[in-house]
N, C-alpha and C positions, 0 to 999 in steps of 0.2 A: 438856582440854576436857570439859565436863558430855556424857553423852549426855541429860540430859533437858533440857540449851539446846540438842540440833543436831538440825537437821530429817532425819532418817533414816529412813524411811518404809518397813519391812521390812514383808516379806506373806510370809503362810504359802505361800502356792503362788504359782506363776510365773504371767505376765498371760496370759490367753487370747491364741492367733494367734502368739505371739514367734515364729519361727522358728530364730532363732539364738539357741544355747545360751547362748551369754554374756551376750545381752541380756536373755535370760530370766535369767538369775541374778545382773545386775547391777541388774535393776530391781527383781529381789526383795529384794534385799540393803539397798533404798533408794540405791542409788548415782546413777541416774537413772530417766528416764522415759520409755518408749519408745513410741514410735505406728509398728506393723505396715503401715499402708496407707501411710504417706510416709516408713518407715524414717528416721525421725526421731528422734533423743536429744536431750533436755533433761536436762543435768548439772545432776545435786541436790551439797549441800555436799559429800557423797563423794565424788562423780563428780568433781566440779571439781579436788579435792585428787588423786585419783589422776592424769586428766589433766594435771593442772598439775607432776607427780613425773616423768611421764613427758617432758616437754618440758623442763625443768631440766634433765634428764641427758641430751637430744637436744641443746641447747645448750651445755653442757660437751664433749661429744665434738666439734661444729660446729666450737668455736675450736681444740680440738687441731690440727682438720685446717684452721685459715687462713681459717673461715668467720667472717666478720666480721658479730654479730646489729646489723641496722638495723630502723629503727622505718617502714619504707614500707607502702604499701598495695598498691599497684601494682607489684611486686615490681620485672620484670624494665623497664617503664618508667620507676620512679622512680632504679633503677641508671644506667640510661641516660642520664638528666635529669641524675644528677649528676656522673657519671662524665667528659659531656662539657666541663660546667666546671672539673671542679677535676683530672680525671686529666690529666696533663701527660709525663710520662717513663716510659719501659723500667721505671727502678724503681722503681715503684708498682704492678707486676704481677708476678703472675697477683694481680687483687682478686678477691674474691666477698663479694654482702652473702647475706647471709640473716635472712629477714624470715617473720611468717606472726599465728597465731591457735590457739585450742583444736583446730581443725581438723586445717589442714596448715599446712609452714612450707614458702615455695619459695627455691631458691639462685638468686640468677642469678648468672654469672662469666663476668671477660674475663682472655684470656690474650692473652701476644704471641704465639702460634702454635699451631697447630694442635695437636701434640703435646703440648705445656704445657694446652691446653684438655680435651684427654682425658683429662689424667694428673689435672685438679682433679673430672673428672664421676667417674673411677674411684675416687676419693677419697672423693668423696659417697656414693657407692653404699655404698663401705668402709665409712663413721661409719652408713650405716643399716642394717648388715648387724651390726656392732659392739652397735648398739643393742638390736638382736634379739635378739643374746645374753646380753645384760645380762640381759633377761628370760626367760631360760631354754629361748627357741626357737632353731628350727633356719631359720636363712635360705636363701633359692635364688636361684641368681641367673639371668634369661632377658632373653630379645631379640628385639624384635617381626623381624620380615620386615617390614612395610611401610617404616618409616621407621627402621631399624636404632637406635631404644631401646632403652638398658638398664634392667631394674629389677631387683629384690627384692622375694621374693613368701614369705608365711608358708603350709604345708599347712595348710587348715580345714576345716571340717564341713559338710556337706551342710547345707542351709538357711542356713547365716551370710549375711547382709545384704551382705560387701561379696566374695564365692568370688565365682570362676565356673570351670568346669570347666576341666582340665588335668593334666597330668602330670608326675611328678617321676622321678629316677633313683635307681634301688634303692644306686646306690654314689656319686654326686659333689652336688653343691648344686647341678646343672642343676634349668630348672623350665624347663615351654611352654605353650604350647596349640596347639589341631592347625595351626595355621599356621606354627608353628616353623618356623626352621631346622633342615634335617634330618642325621643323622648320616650314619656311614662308611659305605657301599656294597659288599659282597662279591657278585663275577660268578665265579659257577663257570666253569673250562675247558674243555679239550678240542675235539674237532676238530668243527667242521659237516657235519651231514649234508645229503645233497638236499632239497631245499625238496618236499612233499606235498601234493593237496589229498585232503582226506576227506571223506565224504557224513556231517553231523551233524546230521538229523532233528529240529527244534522243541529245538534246542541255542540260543535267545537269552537266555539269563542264563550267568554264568560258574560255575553251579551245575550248572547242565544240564550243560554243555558238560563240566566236570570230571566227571561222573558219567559221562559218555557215553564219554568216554576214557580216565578213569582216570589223572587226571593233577591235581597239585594246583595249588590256583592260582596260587600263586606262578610255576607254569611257562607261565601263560598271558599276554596282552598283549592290551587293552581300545582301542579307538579310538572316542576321543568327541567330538562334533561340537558345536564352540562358535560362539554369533556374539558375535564383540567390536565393540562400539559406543563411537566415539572424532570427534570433531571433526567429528558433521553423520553420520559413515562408516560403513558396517556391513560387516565381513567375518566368511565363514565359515571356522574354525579347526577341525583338526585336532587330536586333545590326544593321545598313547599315555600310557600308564600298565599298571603289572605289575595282573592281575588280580586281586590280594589289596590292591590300593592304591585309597585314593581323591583325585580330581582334586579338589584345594582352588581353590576361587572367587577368594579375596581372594590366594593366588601367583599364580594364572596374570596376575590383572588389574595386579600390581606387575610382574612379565614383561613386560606389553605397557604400559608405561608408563602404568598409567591407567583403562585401557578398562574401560567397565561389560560385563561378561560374563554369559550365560547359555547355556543349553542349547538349539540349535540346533531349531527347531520340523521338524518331518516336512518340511513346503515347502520350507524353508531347505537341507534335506539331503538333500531328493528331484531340486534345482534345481543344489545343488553337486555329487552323485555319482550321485543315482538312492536311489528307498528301498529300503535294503537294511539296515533299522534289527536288529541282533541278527547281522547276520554280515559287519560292516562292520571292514575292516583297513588296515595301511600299502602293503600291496604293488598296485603298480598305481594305485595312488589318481593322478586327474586332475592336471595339471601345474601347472596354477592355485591347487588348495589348499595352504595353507602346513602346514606341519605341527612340531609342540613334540612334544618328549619328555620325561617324566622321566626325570631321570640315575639312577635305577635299571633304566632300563631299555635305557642307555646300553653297548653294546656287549656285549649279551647273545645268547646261538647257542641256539638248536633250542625257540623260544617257538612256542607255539600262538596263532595268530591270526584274524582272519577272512578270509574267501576272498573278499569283496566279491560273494558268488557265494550267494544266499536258498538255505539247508541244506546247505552247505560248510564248512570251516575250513581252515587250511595248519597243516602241522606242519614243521617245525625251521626256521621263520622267522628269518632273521640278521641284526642290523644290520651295516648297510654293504654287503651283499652283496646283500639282499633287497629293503631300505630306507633312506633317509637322511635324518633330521629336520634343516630348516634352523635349530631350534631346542632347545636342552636346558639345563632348570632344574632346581632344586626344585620341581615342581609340585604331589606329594601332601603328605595330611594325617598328622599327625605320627600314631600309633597302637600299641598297646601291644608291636605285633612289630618293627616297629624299635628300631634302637638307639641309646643317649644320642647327642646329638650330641657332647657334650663329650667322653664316655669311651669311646664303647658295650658300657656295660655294659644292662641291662635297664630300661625306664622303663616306668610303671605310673601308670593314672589316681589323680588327684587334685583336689580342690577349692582353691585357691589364692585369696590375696587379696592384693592389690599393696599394697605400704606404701610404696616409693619407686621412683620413675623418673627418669629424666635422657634427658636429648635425646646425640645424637654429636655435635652441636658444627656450625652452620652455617661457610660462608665467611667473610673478612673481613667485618667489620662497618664503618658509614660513622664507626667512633670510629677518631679517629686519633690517634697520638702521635709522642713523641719515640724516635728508637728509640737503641741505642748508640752508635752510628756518626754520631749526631747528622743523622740522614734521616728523614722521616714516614714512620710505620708505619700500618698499620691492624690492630687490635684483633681477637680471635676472641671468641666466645662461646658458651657454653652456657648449660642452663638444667635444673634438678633441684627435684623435688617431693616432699617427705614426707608421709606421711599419715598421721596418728596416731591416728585412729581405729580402723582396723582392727587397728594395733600393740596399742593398748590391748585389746580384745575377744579377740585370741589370745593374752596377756600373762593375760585375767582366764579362760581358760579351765579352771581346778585349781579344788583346794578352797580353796586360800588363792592369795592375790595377793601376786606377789613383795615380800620385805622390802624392798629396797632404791625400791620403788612405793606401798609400801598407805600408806591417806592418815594412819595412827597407828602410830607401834613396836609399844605394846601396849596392850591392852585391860586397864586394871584393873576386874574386876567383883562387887561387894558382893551377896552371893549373896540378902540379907535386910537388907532397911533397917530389923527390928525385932532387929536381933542388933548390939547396940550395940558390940560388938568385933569382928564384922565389919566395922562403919561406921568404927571407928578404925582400925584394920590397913588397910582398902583405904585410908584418906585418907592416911593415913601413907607406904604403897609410892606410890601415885602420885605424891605432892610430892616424894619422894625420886627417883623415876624421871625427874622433870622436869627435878629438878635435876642430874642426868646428862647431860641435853642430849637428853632421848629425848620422842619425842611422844605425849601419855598421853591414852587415850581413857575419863573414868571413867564404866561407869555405874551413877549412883546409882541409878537410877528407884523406884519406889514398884510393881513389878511382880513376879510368882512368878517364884521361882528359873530355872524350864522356860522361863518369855517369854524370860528374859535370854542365860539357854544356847543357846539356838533361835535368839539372835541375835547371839551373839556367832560361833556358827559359820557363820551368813550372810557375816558380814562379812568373815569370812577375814583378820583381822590376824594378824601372825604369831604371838606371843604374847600368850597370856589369861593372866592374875591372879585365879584366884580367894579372893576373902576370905569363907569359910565357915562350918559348924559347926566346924572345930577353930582359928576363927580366936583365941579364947583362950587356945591353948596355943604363940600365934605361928607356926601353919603354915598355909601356903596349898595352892592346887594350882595348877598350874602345866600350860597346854595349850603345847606347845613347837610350833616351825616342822613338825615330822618329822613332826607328828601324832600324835606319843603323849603321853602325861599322866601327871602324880605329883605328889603330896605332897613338899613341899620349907622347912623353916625358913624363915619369913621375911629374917631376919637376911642369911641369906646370898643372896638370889634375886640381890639388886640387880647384883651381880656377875656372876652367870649371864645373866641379860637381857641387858648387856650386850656376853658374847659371842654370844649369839645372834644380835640384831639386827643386828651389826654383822660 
């Protein structure tokens, strides 16, 4: 392909506002077009081709794993539409089509059981964790709490268009965010002392309170007053939590099936116990309020709590002994002192950006079939999402964009269109290169050497060609994958290209 027939629209410096590194440098590159206020991309001829490389090889991996590409619009409807005419027996399952767009591509799939339905989502998850690799990243793999999804999430940079805060694990492919699932739980021993109360002076933050005692907070236990709002209903809750933790909103509300949750106003907690806002605890608490604990704080001896008692606390507070929650979950938010849930080893903030999700897989569905035993079954199903947009954006994050993606093998570049043995040596390597089976970006243009250069390393193909001042003595220069560059016989490049590229 000419570069002076392709619309490639390179700019010296990156678009005012971009936030995200890649879109800055992919709009500079001319690959697209970006609009900052409705984080919008219009794929330019580049864009489309690197897009379009990147969904070729999401759909090669699709069929390895049994995804079958259909041409739907309505993905997980038009499965359904068809499925119910034409799926007829047990063996015709587990199907899954998969269908999509420049965009995203979604799965839907039925299986005869529940099992066989997890085993096709874990699957999917695999081809987009697979995919991720392809392009040279490091996949993670997480799990909402609300509605137990799975996905795959890529580490990305602060500002990227599609992050949002969250953490990964310094040793395994766990990824979260503070609503996670939370890991392993370690409760020191040893035996309980007498329960104490102690005189703690304008101790209502657990900063105070630690400084006044000399005690860290980890050893301390928080009681925080919730009203949960459910079917018309308002009750006031109860929450404990360790004083180095915090009570996450959206667990407690998946806890109480639902309930909109917030923080309990002074009346609400002056009407449930009396204001005693800042030295408010489990022991003694009225018989009426229900009370949730986190299971870190599950079976823990000699915490510091409050006395229900304005400038008191207790000390070696015991569950079970002292107090007993009719309720214990995961309630706090995930944070960088706990550990992986997966391994617990260390997890540490990061900006993440989701490339695929999948659902756990509902109940039977109203699809029925033939099952083996010649009796009607009913069908399971899931349902899985790819996003390739953000795959693509942490893919174009380097200097160059991976070989087996960028929308040309190589760039043959004619350093002088007035160096008439430059103009034959590049026309020559390219028709040659073509006919290799390799996709050849040439540009001829009518521009100084420094334009071409400036943009030949925008574009980040893997290998450049250059045909130069010694292009009369039949030698080029040659900018390879690694990033380094030489002078190389023509004669012989053709060969070396294509180990490179391939």
């Amino acid at each position: 392909m000419l570069f002076s027939k392709t619309f490639i629209p390179t700019a010296r410096e990156a678009q005012k506002n971009i936030t995200d590194p890649s879109v800055a440098r992919l709009s500079r590159a001319g690959y697209l077009a970006a609009d900052q206020e409705t984080r919008t991309l219009r794929l330019l001829p580049l864009g489309f081709l690197l897009w379009q490389r990147v969904i070729s090889d999401a759909l090669d991996l699709a069929r390895e794993e049994g995804l079958q590409v259909a041409g739907f619009e309505d993905v997980p409807e038009d499965a359904m539409t068809v499925s119910r005419k034409l799926l007829k027996s047990y063996r015709q399952l587990p199907l899954t089509f998969f269908s999509g767009d420049m965009k995203r591509w979604i799965a839907s799939g039925l299986a005869p059981d529940p099992g066989s339905a997890g085993d096709m989502r874990d699957r999917f998850l695999e081809m987009a964790g697979t995919l991720c690799r392809h392009a040279g990243l490091d996949p993670r793999s997480g799990e909402t709490i609300k509605d137990g999804r799975k996905y795959i999430s890529l580490a990305s940079s602060k500002g990227a268009w599609f992050a949002k805060e969250g953490f990964v694990c310094s040793s395994c492919s766990w990824c979260g965010d503070d609503a996670s699932p939370a890991g392993p739980v370690e409760r020191p021993g040893g035996e309980a002392s007498p329960i104490k109360e102690v005189e703690t002076p304008g101790a209502d933050t657990i900063a105070e309170l630690c400084s006044q005692l000399g005690v860290e907070p980890a050893a301390t236990m928080k009681t925080m007053f919730y009203a949960a709002e459910q079917g018309g209903t308002k009750e006031v809750l109860a929450v404990l939590a360790r004083g180095d933790h915090q009570i996450n909103d959206r667990k407690l509300s998946h806890v109480l099936g639902g309930a909109v949750v917030r923080f309990a106003d002074p009346l609400e907690i002056r009407e449930a116990v009396g204001d005693l806002a800042g030295y408010l605890g489990p022991v003694g608490l009225p018989k009426g309020i229900k009370v949730l604990a986190d299971r870190h704080v599950e079976g823990s001896q000699g915490l510091v709590a409050g006395a229900n008692k304005p400038g008191f606390h207790l000390l070696n507070v015991c569950w079970g002994r002292d107090f007993s929650p009719s309720v214990v979950a995961d309630l706090v938010s995930i944070q960088e002192d706990l550990p992986c849930p997966a391994c617990g080893s260390r997890i540490v903030p990061s900006h993440l950006a989701r490339v695929a999700v999948a659902d756990k897989g509902s109940g039977p569905s109203e699809l029925s079939f033939q099952g083996e035993g010649g009796t009607a079954c009913n069908a399971y199903s899931w349902e899985g999402t790819l996003c390739i947009t953000p795959l693509v954006l942490a893919l174009a994050g380097g200097d160059r964009i991976p070989g087996r993606y960028a929308p040309f093998d190589v760039n043959v570049l004619i350093a002088s269109m007035q160096n008439d043995d430059a103009v034959g040596l590049g026309n020559i390597m390219a028709e040659r290169l073509e006919e290799k089976g390799l996709r050849v970006l040439l540009d001829e243009r009518n521009e100084r050497a420094g334009v071409k250069f400036s943009d030949a390393e925008l574009l980040g193909i893997p290998v450049t060609i250059v045909a130069g001042r010694e292009a009369s003595e039949g030698v080029v220069e040659a900018w390879l994958p690694d990033g380094s560059r030489g002078e190389m016989p023509a004669d012989s490049i053709i060969d070396q290209v294509l180990r490179w590229v391939r």
